[in-house]
ZAMARGU-4260 file (C-alpha; in steps of 0.2 Angstrom, whole numbers, plus 5000, padded with zeros to 4 digits):
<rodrens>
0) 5040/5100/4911 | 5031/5086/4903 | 5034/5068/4907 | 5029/5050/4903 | 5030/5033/4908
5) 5034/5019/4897 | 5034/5003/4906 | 5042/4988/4897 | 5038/4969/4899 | 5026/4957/4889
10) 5021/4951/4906 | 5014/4968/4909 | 5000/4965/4894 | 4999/4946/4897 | 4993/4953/4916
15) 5005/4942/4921 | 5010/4955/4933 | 5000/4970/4940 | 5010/4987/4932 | 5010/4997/4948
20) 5028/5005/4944 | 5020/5017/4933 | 5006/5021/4945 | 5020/5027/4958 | 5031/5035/4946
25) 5015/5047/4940 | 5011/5050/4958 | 5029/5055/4960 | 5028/5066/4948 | 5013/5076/4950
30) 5018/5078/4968 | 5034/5086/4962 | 5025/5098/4949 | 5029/5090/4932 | 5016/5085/4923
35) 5011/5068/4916 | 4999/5068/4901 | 5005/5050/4895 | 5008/5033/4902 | 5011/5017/4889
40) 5016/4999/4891 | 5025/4987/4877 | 5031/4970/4878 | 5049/4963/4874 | 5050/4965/4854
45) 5065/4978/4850 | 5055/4986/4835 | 5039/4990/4846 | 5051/4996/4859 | 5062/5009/4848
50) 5042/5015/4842 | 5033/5018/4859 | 5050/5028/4864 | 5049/5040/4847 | 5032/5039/4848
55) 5034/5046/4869 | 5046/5059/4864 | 5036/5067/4851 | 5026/5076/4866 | 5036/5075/4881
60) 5054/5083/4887 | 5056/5069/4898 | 5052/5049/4893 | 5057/5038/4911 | 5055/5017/4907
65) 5055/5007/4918 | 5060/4987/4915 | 5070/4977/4904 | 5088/4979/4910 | 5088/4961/4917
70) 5103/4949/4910 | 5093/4938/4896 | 5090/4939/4879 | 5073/4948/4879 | 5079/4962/4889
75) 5079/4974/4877 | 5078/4992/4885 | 5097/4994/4881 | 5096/4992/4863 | 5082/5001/4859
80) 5088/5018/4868 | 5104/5014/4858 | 5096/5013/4843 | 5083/5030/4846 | 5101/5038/4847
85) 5108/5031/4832 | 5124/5026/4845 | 5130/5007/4848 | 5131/4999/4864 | 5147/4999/4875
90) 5153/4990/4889 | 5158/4999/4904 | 5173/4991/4911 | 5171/5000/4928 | 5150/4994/4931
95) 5155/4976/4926 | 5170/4975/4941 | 5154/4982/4950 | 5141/4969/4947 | 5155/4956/4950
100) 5159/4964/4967 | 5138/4961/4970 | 5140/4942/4966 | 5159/4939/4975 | 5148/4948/4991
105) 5134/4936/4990 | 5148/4921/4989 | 5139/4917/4970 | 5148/4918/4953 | 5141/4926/4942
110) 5134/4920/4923 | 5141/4928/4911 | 5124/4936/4905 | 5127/4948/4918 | 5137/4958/4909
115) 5123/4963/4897 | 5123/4975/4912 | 5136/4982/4911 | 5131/4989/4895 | 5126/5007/4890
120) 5123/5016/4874 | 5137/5027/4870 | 5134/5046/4877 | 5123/5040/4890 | 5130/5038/4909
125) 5123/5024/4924 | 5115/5032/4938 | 5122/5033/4955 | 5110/5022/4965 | 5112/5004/4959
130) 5102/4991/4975 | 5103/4977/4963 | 5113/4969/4948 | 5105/4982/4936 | 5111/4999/4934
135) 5098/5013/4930 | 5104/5024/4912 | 5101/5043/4910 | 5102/5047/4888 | 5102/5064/4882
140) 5096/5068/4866 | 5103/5080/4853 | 5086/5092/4853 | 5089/5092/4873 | 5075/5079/4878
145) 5081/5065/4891 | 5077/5045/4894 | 5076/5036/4910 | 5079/5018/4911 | 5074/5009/4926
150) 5071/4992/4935 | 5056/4984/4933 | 5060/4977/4950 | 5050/4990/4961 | 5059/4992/4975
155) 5075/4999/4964 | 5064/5007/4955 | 5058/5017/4968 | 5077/5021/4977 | 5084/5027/4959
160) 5068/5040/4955 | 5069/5045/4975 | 5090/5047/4977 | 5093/5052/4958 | 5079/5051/4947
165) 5066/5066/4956 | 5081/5078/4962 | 5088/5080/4943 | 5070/5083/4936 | 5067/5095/4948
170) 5082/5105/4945 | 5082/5106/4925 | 5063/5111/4929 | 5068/5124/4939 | 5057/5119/4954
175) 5063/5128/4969 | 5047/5126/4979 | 5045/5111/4992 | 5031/5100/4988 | 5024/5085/5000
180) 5009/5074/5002 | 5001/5068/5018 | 4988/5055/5015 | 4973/5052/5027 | 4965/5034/5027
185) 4948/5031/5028 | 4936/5018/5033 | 4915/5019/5034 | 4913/5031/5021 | 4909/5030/5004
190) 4919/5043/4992 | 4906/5054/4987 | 4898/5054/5006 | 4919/5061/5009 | 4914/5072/4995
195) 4900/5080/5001 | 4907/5081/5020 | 4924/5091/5012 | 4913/5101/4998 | 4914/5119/5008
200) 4933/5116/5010 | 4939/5110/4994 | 4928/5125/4984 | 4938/5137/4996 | 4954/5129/4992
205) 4950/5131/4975 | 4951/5150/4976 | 4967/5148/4987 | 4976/5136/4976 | 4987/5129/4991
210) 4985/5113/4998 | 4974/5105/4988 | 4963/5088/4992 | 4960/5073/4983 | 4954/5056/4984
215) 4960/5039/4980 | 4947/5024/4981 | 4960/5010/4989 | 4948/4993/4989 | 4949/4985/5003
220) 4961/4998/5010 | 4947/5009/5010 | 4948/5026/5002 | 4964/5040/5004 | 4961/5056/5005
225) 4977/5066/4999 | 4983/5083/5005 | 4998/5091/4994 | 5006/5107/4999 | 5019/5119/4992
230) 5030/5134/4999 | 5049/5138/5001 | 5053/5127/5013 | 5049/5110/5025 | 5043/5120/5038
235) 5031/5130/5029 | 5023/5116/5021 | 5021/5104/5037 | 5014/5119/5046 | 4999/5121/5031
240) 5000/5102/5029 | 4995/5100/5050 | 4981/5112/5048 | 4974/5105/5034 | 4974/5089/5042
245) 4965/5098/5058 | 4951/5105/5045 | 4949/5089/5036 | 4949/5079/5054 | 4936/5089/5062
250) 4925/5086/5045 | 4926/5067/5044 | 4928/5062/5064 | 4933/5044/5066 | 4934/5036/5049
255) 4950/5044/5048 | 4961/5032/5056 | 4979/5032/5050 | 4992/5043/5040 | 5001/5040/5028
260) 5008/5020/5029 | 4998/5019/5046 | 4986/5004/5041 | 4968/4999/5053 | 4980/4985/5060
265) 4993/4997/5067 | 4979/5010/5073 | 4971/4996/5083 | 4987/4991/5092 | 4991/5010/5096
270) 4973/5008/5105 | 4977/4992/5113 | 4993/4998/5119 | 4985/5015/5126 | 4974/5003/5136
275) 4986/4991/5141 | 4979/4977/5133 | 4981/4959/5125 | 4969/4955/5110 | 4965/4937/5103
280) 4954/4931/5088 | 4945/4919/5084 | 4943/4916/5062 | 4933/4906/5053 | 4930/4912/5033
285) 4946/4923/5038 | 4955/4908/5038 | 4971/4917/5049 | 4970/4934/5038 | 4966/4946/5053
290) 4981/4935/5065 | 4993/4938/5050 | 4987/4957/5045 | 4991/4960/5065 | 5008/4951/5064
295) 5013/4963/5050 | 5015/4976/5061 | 5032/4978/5071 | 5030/4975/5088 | 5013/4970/5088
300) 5018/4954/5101 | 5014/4968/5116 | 4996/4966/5113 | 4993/4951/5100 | 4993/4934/5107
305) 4986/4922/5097 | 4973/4919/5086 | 4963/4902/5082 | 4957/4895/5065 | 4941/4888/5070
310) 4934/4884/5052 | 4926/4869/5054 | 4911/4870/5068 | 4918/4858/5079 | 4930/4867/5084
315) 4921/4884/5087 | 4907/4872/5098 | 4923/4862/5106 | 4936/4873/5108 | 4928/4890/5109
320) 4912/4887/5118 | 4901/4892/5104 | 4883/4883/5108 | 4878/4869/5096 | 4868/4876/5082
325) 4870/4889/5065 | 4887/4898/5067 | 4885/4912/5054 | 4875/4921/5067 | 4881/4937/5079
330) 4875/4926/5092 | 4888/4915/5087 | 4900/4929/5084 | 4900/4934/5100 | 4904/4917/5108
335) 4919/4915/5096 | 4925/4931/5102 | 4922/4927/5120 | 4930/4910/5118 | 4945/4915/5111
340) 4948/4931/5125 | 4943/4913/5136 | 4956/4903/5129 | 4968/4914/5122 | 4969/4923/5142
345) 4966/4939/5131 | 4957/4956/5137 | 4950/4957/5119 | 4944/4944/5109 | 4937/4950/5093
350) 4930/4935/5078 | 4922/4934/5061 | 4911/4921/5054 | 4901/4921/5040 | 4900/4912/5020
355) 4913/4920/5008 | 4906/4910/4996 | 4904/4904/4980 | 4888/4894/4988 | 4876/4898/5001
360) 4878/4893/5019 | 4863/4892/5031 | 4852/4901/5020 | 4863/4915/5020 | 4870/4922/5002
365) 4891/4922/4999 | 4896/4939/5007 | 4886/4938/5024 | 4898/4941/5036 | 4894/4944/5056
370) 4909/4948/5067 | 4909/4952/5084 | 4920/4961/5099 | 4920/4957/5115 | 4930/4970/5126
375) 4935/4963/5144 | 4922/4950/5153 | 4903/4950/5149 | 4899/4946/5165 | 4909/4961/5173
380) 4910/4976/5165 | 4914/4971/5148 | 4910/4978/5131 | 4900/4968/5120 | 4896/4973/5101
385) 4894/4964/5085 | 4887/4967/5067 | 4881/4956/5052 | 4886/4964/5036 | 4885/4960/5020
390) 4899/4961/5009 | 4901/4963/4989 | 4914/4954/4977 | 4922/4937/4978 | 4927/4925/4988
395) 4944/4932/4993 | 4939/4950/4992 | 4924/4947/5005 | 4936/4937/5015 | 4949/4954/5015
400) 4932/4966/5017 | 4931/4955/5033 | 4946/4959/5040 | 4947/4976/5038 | 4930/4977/5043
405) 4929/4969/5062 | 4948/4977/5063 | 4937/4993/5061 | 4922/4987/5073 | 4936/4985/5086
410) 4946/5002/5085 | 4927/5011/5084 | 4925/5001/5101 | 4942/5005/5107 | 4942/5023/5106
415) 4925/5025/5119 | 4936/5015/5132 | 4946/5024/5144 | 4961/5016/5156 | 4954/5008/5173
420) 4936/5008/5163 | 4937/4989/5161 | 4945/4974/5172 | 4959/4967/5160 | 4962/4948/5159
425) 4975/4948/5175 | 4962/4953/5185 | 4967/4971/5187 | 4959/4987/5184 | 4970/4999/5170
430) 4977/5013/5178
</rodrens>
């Protein structure tokens, strides 16, 4: 079966906002074995619209828009599949009590615009998952060939092709076969040095068809490598998709260090807590990134208890106990991180300072970063370590670069430790 994407929107070509619906939607679909050969964006105009859509359907079997099902004038997605089938709009008395149910729930009235949503070209039906105010369309066309309609709003977007959207396609395109991704996440190595480290494998997996690898450069999420599998049922595919991972494991070592959703953040809080251990941090041109990227995972007040903002240098001499001099230094890295374990009553402290630019700091070029870990006390039988790296892009990507990059530093540190190997901050060994 061949599919496209149209996504509708004149923000989308203003870049107004970031079209990643249609990214998602063609992963989607080539994990479910239909291809995708077409993607396309046209803003609000209803003539431009009713012309990528014939212009869509002249090469696929199934056309899926996403956007332009809103309540306002220049949503226009309605009109135009209404008037690609030559059929009029017609308000559905039974979605309108619907949306008005939404509203009444949420104790708002609702405008009378919202019944634009309530609308559907004749012939054509509302799908079954509706999360917001604007229901998703399914039209057939005479010659066979079907359009999707879609929120532009992502997060409906996604529920509609999950619960209605993907179960349909597959069924009319005869796919019986389970198909399912795992993706690996990477940090530390480039995408051709993963390349060249999974070469043997993926030229056998070539010859066998099933799983097959590939790779996904993420920024500064670092890079994905994607295993997909097929056969008859769950089982069978978890079972090739577990040793796959095994293979692909045992080739790349430690840069792997999450699946799936699992981001460095969370990986280095499943260390801590494997340890038994509290972390603090101390930011300067992070400026609270690595406290908040922390925050963001559930649960992560076991282990995280604070971090300090010590951007102006002050506050690292004052506060933290950095000695009086330059402060984009490892020397002065390591105090930071040591000052915050300090003050924070942490057994980790972990900070990153450095010039995320535009201009020059202490002689050092936009992008010199140096961050540093300090595991349990110096003095004892801590763990010391820091790095200065240099890091490409602007400001606020070498400011993200940081983040991931001393979170990364720390679950490399984190993974040599074993419990009762270091004194923790209460004064106890781990045991």
């Amino acid at each position: 079966m061949r599919a496209e994407v149209l996504a509708i929107g004149t923000e989308l070509l203003l870049g107004q906002i970031v079209d990643t619906n249609s990214s998602w939607i063609g992963e989607q679909l080539a994990v479910n074995g239909m291809d995708c050969f077409y993607q396309a964006k046209v803003g609000d105009n209803l003539n431009r619209i009713v012309e990528a859509v014939n212009e869509a359907l002249t090469r696929c079997d199934v056309l899926i828009c996403s956007g332009g099902l809103g309540p306002t004038q220049d949503d226009l997605t309605r009109n135009a599949l209404a008037a690609v089938a030559g059929v009029e709009l017609v308000r559905d008395d039974d979605m309108a009590d619907r949306i008005m149910e939404m509203f009444m729930g949420r104790g708002r009235s609702m405008p009378q615009n919202n019944l634009r949503q309530a609308e559907r070209p004749e012939g054509a039906r509302f799908l079954e998952t509706q999360p917001g105010t604007a229901p998703g369309l399914v039209m057939e066309l005479d010659n066979g060939k079907q359009i999707y309609a879609l929120p532009g709003v992502p997060w409906e977007m996604q529920q509609m092709m999950t619960n209605d959207v993907l179960p349909a396609l597959r069924e009319r395109a005869g796919v019986s076969s389970v198909i399912v991704s795992r993706t690996l996440r990477t940090w530390g190595m480039s995408e051709s040095a993963l390349a060249e480290a999974l070469d043997e494998r993926m030229t056998e997996l070539d010859q066998i068809g099933n799983p097959t690898i590939a790779f996904l450069a993420s920024g500064v999420e670092g890079i994905k490598v994607r295993l997909t599998a097929s056969g008859p049922d769950r089982e069978e595919v978890d079972q090739l998709l577990d040793s796959e991972e095994e293979l692909v494991r045992q080739a790349l070592g430690d840069v792997v260090f999450g699946v799936d959703d699992e981001t460095m953040e969370s990986s280095v809080l499943a260390e801590l807590s494997r340890l038994g251990m509290t972390i603090g941090v101390a930011e300067s041109l992070t400026g609270g990134l690595v406290g908040a990227r922390i925050c963001d995972v559930p649960g992560a007040s076991a282990q995280f208890r604070g971090s300090i903002v010590s951007y102006a240098s002050d506050v690292k001499f004052d506060l933290l106990g950095v000695p009086r001099g330059p402060v984009i230094s490892e020397e002065a890295a390591v105090a930071m991180a040591d000052g915050a374990r300090r003050v924070i009553g942490s057994d980790v402290g972990i900070a990153a300072t450095g010039v995320a630019g535009p201009n020059s700091a202490e002689g050092h070029r936009p992008g010199t970063v140096c961050i540093a870990v300090v595991i349990g006390d110096p003095d004892r039988d801590g763990i010391v370590e820091s790095a200065m790296i240099r890091l490409p892009g602007m400001r606020q990507q070498v400011r993200e670069l940081s983040v991931i990059s001393l979170l990364s530093l720390l679950r490399s540190q984190l993974l040599k430790v074993q419990p009762g190997q270091i004194t923790t901050a209460a004064g106890h060994d781990l045991d």
